[in-house]
C-alpha angles and dihedrals in degrees: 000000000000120000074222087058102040095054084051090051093043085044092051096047093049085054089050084050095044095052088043085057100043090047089048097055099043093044081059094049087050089052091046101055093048088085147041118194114190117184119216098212097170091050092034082237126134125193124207112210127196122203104224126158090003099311142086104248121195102251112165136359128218133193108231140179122230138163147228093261093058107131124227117228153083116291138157130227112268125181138346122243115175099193108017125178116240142194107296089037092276133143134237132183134228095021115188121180117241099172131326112327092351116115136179105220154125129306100265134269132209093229131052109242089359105115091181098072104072124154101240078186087070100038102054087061092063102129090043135087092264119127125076092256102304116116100247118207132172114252099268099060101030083055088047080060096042095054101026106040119061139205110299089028096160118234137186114197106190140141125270132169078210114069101216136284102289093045128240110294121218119258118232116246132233140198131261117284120019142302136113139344111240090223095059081103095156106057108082094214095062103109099211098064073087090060140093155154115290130192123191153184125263089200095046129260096323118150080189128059124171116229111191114218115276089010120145115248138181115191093201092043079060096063145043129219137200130184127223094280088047095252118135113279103173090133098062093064129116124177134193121206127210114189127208099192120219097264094014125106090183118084132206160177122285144164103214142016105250117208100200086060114071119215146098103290098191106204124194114196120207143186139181102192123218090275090043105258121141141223129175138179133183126201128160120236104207110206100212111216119262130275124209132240113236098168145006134180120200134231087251132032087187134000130178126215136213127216122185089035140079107334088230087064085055094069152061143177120231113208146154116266108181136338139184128275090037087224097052104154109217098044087163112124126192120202138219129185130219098216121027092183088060103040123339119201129202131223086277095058094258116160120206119183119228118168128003108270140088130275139152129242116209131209114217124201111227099202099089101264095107086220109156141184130198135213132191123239122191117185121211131186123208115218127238097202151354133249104206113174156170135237069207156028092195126041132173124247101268094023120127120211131173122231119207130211119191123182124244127263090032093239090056117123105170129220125288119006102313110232110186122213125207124200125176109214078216128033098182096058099037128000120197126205134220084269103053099254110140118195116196108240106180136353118292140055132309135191116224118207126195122175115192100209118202096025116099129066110318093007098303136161133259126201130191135160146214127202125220134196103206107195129182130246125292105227113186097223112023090182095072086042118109118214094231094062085061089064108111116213 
């Protein structure tokens, strides 16, 4: 070969170079620039941005982990590392340089390559400040980096009290000691690539529940959820309700099961758990039809109530006992009372005594049947004293004179029925009757005793006392007095 032909052929393959070059750049510019990572160091939350019609559009969020030592700024993706030693020594996956010694990259493992020696400890804090300055992921979206976004990515890392656009997902939780990430999908070994999300019954595997008329029901109190990792996840369900109403061969859409409206409600449960995995389950609540109320009987007939005593004896509750038929389906009352200055009731049957008297209280059905039931009230009202007193402080031998006791305050009315005892300290100067009528018997004083039994707290007993001067007879001329004419009969 010629040197003239060589120089063409060395010539030609530089070009060729020279174009492979230019077309490989530019094919990674154009890489680089397909997506925008920003990192939300203050909220652990990191935003994923794809430019699409001449914009960076949000596309996907991610819980992170970062430190204080994170640090703010504009950088750009280096260089790939897919186990990669860290500070402890401990060992993280999918490693991709952010700037100097930053990384974006796994929780971390105990043991270089070996995927099965996660610390559950760490990754349960993803969402929170928790690494030494790396930008920590789960597998999943620390892989997503690793494969979609190439060298000179460029990334903001800054502080926002908002997370982002798409919002801060959840991080899936673990349990206590090491083992696997959930989102280390594509090694076969991981055992929770067998695993998923489960909802179940309460009431065991049933596709039909009974729901008597009337009846409360709450659809997420009927079912139990687990994640992934087998850790509650009620909250993450959502459910949908089609109703074939009783009559009706049409179904529809609707947003609750009403239980006033009999019919077949089929809910179907679902849930999308924090790393993306479903369950679902369906089951129909029947909402039998209602049943009437034709009798009732209360839990009192009667009942008697106590003011000026404990607060506890100035109340009573007001229920249903029984009814017929035993499965009624409305068995709500509400309550009324004859006579509000007496006893009032409120809307849960509670009786509150006002004022001493009698009144009824009437239940009322509320199904429509107007049955009712009354039940009597009588109010007492213990007394705090007694007022005994006399028409006088001085009477005359063989005067009669009657005494009066009033209870205190003047509305009392004490407990049981009040019986009232007299006793004279001296019966031969005064003597008292069971009616309280004293009569003076000789000259002197004479101390007059009344106890009001029953009529205190708790059926107790007052006492209160008078004091008369009995004097004898003026006569005009003694001397032409007998003694016998000074006798009292």
């Amino acid at each position: 070969m010629s040197k003239a032909m060589r120089r063409i052929m060395i010539m030609t393959v530089t070009m060729l170079l020279s174009l492979v070059i230019m077309f490989g750049v530019g094919t990674k510019a154009d890489a680089a620039s397909k997506y925008k990572i920003r990192v939300n160091k203050q909220q652990n939350c990191v935003t994923i941005y794809r430019y699409e019609d001449g914009k960076y559009e949000p596309f996907k969020a991610m819980p992170c982990s970062s430190g204080w030592a994170t640090p703010l700024g504009s950088f750009s993706l280096k260089e790939k590392i897919r186990w990669h030693e860290l500070d402890g020594p401990v060992y993280g996956q999918y490693c991709t340089r952010i700037t100097g010694h930053i990384l974006f990259h796994s929780v971390w493992y105990y043991h270089n390559g070996n995927p099965a020696t996660l610390s559950n400890t760490q990754y349960n804090k993803l969402g929170t400040t928790a690494s030494h300055g790396c930008i920590r992921l789960c597998v999943g979206d620390v892989k997503w980096i690793y494969d979609n976004c190439p060298f000179g990515t460029p990334v903001e890392i800054y502080n926002s009290k908002n997370p982002g656009p798409l919002g801060k997902p959840a991080a899936i939780k673990l349990p206590n000691g090491w083992g696997w990430d959930p989102t280390d999908v594509t090694n076969p070994s991981n055992p929770y690539n067998k695993k998923k999300p489960v909802i179940t019954l309460k009431t065991g595997k049933k596709k039909l529940i009974k729901v008597p008329f009337a009846s409360n029901l709450d659809l997420m109190k009927m079912i139990k959820a687990k994640n992934t990792t087998g850790f509650d996840a009620i909250k993450l369900v959502k459910y949908k309700i089609i109703l074939k109403e009783k009559g009706f061969e049409k179904t529809r859409k609707v947003k609750k099961v009403n239980t006033r409206k009999p019919g077949d409600y089929k809910v179907t449960y679902s849930l999308t758990d924090e790393i993306g995995r479903k369950a679902s389950l369906s089951t129909t609540y029947r909402v039998e039809t209602k049943i009437m109320m034709k009798s009732m009987k209360l839990n009192y007939d009667k009942k008697t109530l106590y003011l000026g005593g404990n607060k506890s004896q100035t109340t009573a509750k007001l229920k249903l006992k029984s009814c017929k038929p035993a499965k009624t389906s409305i068995k709500d009352l509400r309550y009324i009372s004859d006579n509000p200055e007496i006893a009032t009731v409120d809307k849960k049957g509670v009786i509150k005594a006002v004022a001493p008297g009698t009144t009824k209280i009437w239940a009322i059905s509320t199904d429509g049947s107007a049955l009712r039931k009354s039940c009597e009230i009588t109010v007492k009202k213990y007394a705090s004293s007694l007022t005994f007193a006399s028409p006088k402080a001085e009477i005359m031998v063989g005067e009669r004179i009657a005494a009066t006791v009033a209870l205190n305050p003047a509305d009392a009315t004490g407990g049981k029925k009040v019986s009232y005892t007299y006793v004279s300290s001296d019966s031969n100067i005064a003597v008292v009757d069971g009616a309280g009528n004293v009569t003076g018997m000789a000259p002197g004083t004479v101390v007059i005793y009344v106890t009001a039994a029953n009529a205190a707290v708790d059926n107790g007993s007052l006492t209160s006392q008078i004091t008369i001067v009995v004097k004898a007879p003026a006569v005009e001329n003694p001397q032409n007095v007998s003694p016998q004419a000074l006798n009292v009969n």
